[in-house]
N, C-alpha and C positions, 0 to 999 in steps of 0.2 A: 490405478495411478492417480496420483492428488498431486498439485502443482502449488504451494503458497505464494499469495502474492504477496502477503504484507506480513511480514512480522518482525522482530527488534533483537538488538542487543544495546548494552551501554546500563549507565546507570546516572538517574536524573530522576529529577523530582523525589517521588517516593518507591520509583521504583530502582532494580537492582538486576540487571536481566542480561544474565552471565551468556560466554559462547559453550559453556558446556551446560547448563540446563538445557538451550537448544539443541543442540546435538543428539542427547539427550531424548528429548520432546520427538525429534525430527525420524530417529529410529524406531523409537518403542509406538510411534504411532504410523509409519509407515510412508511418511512424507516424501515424496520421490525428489523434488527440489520447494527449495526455498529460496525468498527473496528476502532480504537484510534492510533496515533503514539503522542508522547509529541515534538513538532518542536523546545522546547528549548533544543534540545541535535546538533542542528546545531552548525557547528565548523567552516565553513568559509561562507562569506556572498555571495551574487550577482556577486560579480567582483573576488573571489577569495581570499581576506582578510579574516584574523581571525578574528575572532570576541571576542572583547574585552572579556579576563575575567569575569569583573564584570557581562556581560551578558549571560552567559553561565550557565548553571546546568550541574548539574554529569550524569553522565549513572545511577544512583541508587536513585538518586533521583527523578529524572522525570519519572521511570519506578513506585514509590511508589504513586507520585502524581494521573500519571496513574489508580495503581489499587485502590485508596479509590475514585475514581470517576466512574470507573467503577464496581465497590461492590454496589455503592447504587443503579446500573444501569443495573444487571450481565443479566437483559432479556434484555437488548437494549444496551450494550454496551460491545466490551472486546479490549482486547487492544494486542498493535503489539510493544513491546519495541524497540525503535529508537536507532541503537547500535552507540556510538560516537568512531567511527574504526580509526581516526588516532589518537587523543588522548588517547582512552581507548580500552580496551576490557573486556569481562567478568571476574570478578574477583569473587573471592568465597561467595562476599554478593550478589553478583547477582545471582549467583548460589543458595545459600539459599532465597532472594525473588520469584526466578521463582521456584522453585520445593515447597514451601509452597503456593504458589498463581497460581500454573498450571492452575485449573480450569478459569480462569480469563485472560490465555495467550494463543495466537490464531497461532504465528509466531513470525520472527522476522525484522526491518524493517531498511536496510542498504541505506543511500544517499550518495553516491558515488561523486554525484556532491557537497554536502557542508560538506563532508567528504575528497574528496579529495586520493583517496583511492578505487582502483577500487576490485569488488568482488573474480579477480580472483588473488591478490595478496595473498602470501601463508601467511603471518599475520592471516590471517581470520578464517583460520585449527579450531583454538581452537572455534570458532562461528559455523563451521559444523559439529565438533564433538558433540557440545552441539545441536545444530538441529536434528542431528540424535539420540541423548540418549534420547530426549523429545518429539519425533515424530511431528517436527513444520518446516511448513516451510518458506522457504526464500523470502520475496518480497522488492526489490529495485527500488528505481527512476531508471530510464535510461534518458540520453538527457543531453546536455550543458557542457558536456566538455569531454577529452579524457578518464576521469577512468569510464565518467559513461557512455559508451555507450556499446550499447548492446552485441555486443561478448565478452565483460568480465561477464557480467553475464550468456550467455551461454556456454563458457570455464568453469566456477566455478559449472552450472548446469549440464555439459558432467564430470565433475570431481568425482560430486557425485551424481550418479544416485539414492540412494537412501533417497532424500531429495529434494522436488517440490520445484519452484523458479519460480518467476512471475515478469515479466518485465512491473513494471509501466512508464506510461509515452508511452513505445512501442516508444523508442528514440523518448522526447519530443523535437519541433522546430523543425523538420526534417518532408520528406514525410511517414516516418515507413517503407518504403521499406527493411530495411537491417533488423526492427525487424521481419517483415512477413516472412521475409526469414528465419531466424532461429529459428523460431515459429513454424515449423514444423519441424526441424531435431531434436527434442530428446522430448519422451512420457512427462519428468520432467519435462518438461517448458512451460509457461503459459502469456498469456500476460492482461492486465487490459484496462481499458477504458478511463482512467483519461487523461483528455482534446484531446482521441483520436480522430477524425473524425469519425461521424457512417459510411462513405463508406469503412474506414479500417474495421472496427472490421465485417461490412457486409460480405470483402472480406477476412478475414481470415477466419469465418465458412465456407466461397464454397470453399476455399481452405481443411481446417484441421478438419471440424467441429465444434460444438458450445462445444462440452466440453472445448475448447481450448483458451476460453476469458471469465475472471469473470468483475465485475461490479464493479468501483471503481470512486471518484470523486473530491479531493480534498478539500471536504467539512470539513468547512465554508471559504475559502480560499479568495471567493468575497463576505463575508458578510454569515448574516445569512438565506437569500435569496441565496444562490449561484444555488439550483437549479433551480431557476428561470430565472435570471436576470446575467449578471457581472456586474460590479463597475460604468460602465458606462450606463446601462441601458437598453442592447441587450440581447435580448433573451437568456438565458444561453444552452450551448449543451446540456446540459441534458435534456432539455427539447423533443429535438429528441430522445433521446432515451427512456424518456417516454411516447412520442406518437408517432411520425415518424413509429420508429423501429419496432413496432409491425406489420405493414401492410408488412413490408420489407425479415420475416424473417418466420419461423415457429411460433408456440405456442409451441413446445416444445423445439425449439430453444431459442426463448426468455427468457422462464424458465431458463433454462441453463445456460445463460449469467448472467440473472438478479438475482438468486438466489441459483440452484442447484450446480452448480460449486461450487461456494466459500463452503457451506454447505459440501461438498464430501474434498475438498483441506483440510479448514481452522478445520475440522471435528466439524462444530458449529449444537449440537446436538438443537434439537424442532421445526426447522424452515423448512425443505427436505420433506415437506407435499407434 
């Protein structure tokens, strides 16, 4: 069983990341569920720039796109609304989307780097107060520039202890050394797999345990193939950790990573068999 925690639809920037290549993706590689962000709530591109107007959707709108694609999907798909934190923040129709469409809403999912706008800025109060009334928790990009690296996400996770937060990425483009390290100082905090290296996520279980990394991928990110292959036609990571990993770690370690974690965090009831 394989649980995603982090993967996409929408189209922004350069990419174009349909509901049917996932689908797609989601079968032919045996994904049991998956969790959704809409990347059209990106607010600055690659280099820093805004991103034009015209390209851009609402925080309420991409979160509605979200749930009528995951209603027709609710056994294989739910979703993570992508909160757009320097432009926006929850406002009362998002408050009434998420609390009529709970069932449907898994967390909530903060980019730091194309938001521009680091977790532990006090802005964000009114996002952990609604985390905590809705019992959901926090997962952010980490990596690529100064708001979204990872001790602002574990300043915001030592802030409020009683609301889990999962550092994706585990600071992307970097060796992870600084997220391993704070990946043990507090029970809240959680780190993901998305483009990590298996000898990290290996050495954070002999470190903290396998409760302490769920399984996430940025899928369809290189295509509808991504867990195969990337864009260029190298073996994709994940494919270690669909095979590699299993010789490397327990069986009931690998449970953990690949499916029990996210199930016990994200509380996605049918799947913790």
């Amino acid at each position: 069983m394989i649980i995603d925690t982090h993967a996409h639809i929408g189209r922004s920037l350069n990419f174009n990341l349909t509901e049917d290549d996932l689908l797609y993706s989601i079968d032919k590689y045996k994904i049991d569920f998956t969790l959704i962000s809409d990347i059209n709530c990106a607010e600055f591109d690659h280099i820093g720039e805004k991103v034009p107007e015209k390209y851009q959707t609402t925080q309420n709108e991409s979160l509605i796109r979200a749930l009528k694609f995951a209603e027709k999907h609710s056994g294989k798909i739910g979703v993570m609304p992508w909160l757009r934190i320097y432009n926006e923040l929850p406002d009362e129709e998002f408050v009434d989307i998420l609390r009529k469409n709970r069932k449907l809403i898994y967390g909530f999912k903060l980019h730091p780097f194309h938001s521009k706008t680091a977790p532990d800025d006090e802005r964000l109060e009114v996002v952990y107060r609604l985390a905590e009334e809705f019992k959901l928790p926090i997962v952010s990009h980490t990596g690529g520039n100064e708001q979204a690296r990872s001790i602002h996400l574990y300043n915001a996770a030592k802030a409020h202890p009683e609301i889990d937060f999962v550092m994706v990425h585990m600071d992307l483009g970097t060796d992870n050394s600084e997220a391993l390290k704070l990946l043990g100082k507090l029970p809240n905090l959680y780190g993901d797999t998305t483009w990590v290296p298996v000898s990290t996520t290996v050495e954070a279980i002999k470190r903290y345990g396998s409760e302490k990394m769920v399984f996430g991928s940025d899928n369809t990110i290189d295509g509808k193939d991504t867990f195969l292959c990337n864009r260029t036609g190298d073996r994709s990571l994940y494919q270690q950790y669909f095979n590699e990993l299993k010789s490397m770690i327990s069986k009931s370690d690998y449970e953990n990573l690949m499916y029990k974690n996210a199930a016990r965090i994200f509380k996605i009831k049918g799947v913790n068999r």
